[in-house]
N, C-alpha and C positions, 0 to 999 in steps of 0.2 A: 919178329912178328909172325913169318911163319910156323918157325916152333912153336907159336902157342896154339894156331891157327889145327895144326897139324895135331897135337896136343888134345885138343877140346875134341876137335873130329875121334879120332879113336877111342878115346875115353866114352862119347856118347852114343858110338855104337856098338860097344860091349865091350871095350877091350879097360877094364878097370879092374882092381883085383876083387871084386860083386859078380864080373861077368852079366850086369846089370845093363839094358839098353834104352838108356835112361833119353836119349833122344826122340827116341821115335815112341816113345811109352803112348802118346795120346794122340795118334797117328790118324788112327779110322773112330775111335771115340772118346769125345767127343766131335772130333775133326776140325778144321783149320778153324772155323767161325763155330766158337759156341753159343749157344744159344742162351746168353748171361742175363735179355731181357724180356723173359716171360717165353711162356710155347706160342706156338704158333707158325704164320707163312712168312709173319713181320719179323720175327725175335730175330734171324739171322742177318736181315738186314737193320737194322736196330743196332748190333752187338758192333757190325761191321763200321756203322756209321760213327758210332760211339768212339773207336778205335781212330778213326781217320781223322775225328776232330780233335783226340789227342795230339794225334803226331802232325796236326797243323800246327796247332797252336806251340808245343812244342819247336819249328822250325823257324814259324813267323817270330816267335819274340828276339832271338840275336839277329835275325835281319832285322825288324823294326827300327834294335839299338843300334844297329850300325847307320844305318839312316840318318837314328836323331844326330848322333856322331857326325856326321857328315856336314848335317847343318852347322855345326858349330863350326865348326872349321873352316869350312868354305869349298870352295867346288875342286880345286887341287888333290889336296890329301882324299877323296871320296873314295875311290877304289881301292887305296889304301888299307883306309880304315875299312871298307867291307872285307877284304881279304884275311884280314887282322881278327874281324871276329868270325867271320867260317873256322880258321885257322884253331881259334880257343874254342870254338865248337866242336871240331874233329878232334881236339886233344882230350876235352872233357871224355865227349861219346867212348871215344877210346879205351880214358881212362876208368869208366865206369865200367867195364866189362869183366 
Protein backbone atom coordinates (compact mmCIF):
# COMPACT_ATOMS: atom_id res chain seq x y z
CA UNK A 1 0.00 0.00 0.00
CA UNK A 2 2.81 2.23 0.29
CA UNK A 3 4.16 1.43 -3.03
CA UNK A 4 1.23 2.47 -4.59
CA UNK A 5 0.81 5.45 -2.36
CA UNK A 6 4.45 6.31 -3.26
CA UNK A 7 3.55 5.30 -6.81
CA UNK A 8 0.61 7.82 -7.52
CA UNK A 9 2.65 10.67 -5.56
CA UNK A 10 5.44 10.76 -8.20
CA UNK A 11 3.71 10.11 -11.04
CA UNK A 12 1.43 13.25 -10.15
CA UNK A 13 4.03 15.53 -9.80
CA UNK A 14 5.80 15.06 -13.04
CA UNK A 15 7.73 12.18 -12.77
CA UNK A 16 5.62 10.03 -15.66
CA UNK A 17 7.23 9.42 -18.93
CA UNK A 18 4.76 13.10 -20.25
CA UNK A 19 6.76 14.84 -17.57
CA UNK A 20 3.19 15.85 -17.08
CA UNK A 21 2.07 17.47 -13.56
CA UNK A 22 -1.04 16.13 -13.70
CA UNK A 23 -1.71 16.75 -9.84
CA UNK A 24 -1.51 19.94 -9.37
CA UNK A 25 -2.94 20.96 -13.09
CA UNK A 26 -5.96 22.79 -11.44
CA UNK A 27 -4.25 24.22 -8.39
CA UNK A 28 -4.98 28.21 -8.43
CA UNK A 29 -7.62 27.64 -11.49
CA UNK A 30 -10.21 26.98 -10.96
CA UNK A 31 -9.14 26.34 -7.28
CA UNK A 32 -10.04 23.92 -4.48
CA UNK A 33 -14.17 25.02 -4.72
CA UNK A 34 -15.26 25.60 -8.30
CA UNK A 35 -17.69 27.40 -8.71
CA UNK A 36 -20.11 24.58 -10.54
CA UNK A 37 -23.36 26.55 -9.32
CA UNK A 38 -23.65 29.69 -11.23
CA UNK A 39 -21.18 33.11 -10.64
CA UNK A 40 -21.53 34.83 -8.01
CA UNK A 41 -20.71 35.25 -3.80
CA UNK A 42 -23.08 32.15 -3.35
CA UNK A 43 -21.81 29.75 -6.22
CA UNK A 44 -18.74 28.75 -3.87
CA UNK A 45 -20.57 28.01 -1.11
CA UNK A 46 -23.37 26.31 -3.21
CA UNK A 47 -20.52 24.06 -4.94
CA UNK A 48 -19.01 23.43 -1.37
CA UNK A 49 -22.39 22.45 0.20
CA UNK A 50 -23.24 20.34 -2.83
CA UNK A 51 -20.05 18.39 -2.08
CA UNK A 52 -20.62 17.91 1.61
CA UNK A 53 -24.12 16.48 1.20
CA UNK A 54 -22.61 14.01 -1.05
CA UNK A 55 -20.01 12.63 1.14
CA UNK A 56 -22.77 12.60 4.00
CA UNK A 57 -24.99 10.68 2.44
CA UNK A 58 -22.36 8.66 1.11
CA UNK A 59 -21.18 7.71 4.88
CA UNK A 60 -24.58 7.61 6.52
CA UNK A 61 -25.98 4.78 4.36
CA UNK A 62 -23.36 1.77 5.65
CA UNK A 63 -23.83 3.16 9.17
CA UNK A 64 -27.60 3.25 8.76
CA UNK A 65 -27.29 -0.60 7.47
CA UNK A 66 -25.27 -1.53 10.11
CA UNK A 67 -27.95 -0.22 12.61
CA UNK A 68 -30.82 -1.83 10.93
CA UNK A 69 -28.32 -5.01 11.22
CA UNK A 70 -28.17 -4.48 14.62
CA UNK A 71 -31.69 -4.62 15.27
CA UNK A 72 -32.10 -7.91 14.00
CA UNK A 73 -29.82 -9.37 15.86
CA UNK A 74 -30.03 -8.05 19.05
CA UNK A 75 -27.92 -5.91 21.38
CA UNK A 76 -24.77 -8.56 21.50
CA UNK A 77 -23.68 -8.89 18.09
CA UNK A 78 -24.14 -4.64 17.75
CA UNK A 79 -20.56 -3.50 17.54
CA UNK A 80 -19.85 -6.47 15.71
CA UNK A 81 -21.80 -5.89 13.10
CA UNK A 82 -20.79 -2.01 12.96
CA UNK A 83 -17.29 -2.85 12.63
CA UNK A 84 -18.08 -5.45 9.98
CA UNK A 85 -19.56 -2.86 7.77
CA UNK A 86 -16.82 0.24 8.29
CA UNK A 87 -14.56 -2.72 7.60
CA UNK A 88 -16.38 -3.57 3.79
CA UNK A 89 -16.51 0.17 3.67
CA UNK A 90 -12.67 0.69 3.98
CA UNK A 91 -12.13 -2.24 1.62
CA UNK A 92 -14.71 -0.99 -1.03
CA UNK A 93 -13.02 2.91 -0.63
CA UNK A 94 -9.93 1.24 -1.06
CA UNK A 95 -10.78 -0.78 -3.64
CA UNK A 96 -12.12 1.91 -5.87
CA UNK A 97 -9.11 3.83 -5.97
Amino acid sequence: MIMLFMFTFVTMVGGNPLKDVYGFRYWTEPGPVSKYYGTGPSAGLRSFTAALLGAAFAVAGPDMLSLIVSDFCGDLCTHRNIELIDIRLLFAVCRSD
